[in-house]
C-alpha positions, -999 to +999 in steps of 0.1 A: +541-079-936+507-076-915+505-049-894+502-045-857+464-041-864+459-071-882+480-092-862+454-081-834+424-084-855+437-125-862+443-130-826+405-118-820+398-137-841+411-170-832+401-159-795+364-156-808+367-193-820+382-211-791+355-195-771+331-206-798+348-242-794+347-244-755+308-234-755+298-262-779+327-287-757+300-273-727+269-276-743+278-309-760+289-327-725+254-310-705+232-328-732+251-359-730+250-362-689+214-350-688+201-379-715+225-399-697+210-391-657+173-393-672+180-424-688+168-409-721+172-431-759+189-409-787+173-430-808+140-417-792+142-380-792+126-360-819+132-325-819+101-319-805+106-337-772+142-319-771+127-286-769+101-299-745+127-312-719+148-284-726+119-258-716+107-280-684+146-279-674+149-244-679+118-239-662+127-259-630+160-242-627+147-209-624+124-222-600+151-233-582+174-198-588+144-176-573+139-197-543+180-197-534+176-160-538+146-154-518+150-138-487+145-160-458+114-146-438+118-169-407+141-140-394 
């Protein structure tokens, strides 16, 4: 019989891979709706030009995240 112990260290476990599971779920549906919105080919990408729109998207969205946070000096 498994102890208390073990029984907790199974549940972590499975834990650890539903959250594992959810993330790629996440990550899988972004790329999809971004090559979908940019009108982008599968067929097309190379790795390359993944990394490169990747990069350009990160960049732009914490472009985007520092000027939200910006104070507003019109005050």
């Amino acid at each position: 019989m498994p102890t208390s112990l073990e029984l907790q260290e199974a549940k972590l476990k499975d834990l650890n891979q539903r959250i594992k599971n959810e993330k790629l779920k996440i990550d899988q549906r972004l790329g999809h709706q971004l090559i979908k919105q940019a009108n982008l080919d599968y067929g097309k990408l190379s790795m390359q030009e993944i990394k490169s729109l990747s990069v350009k998207l990160a960049e732009f969205l914490n472009q985007e995240n520092q000027s939200t946070s910006a104070p507003n000096s019109d005050n």
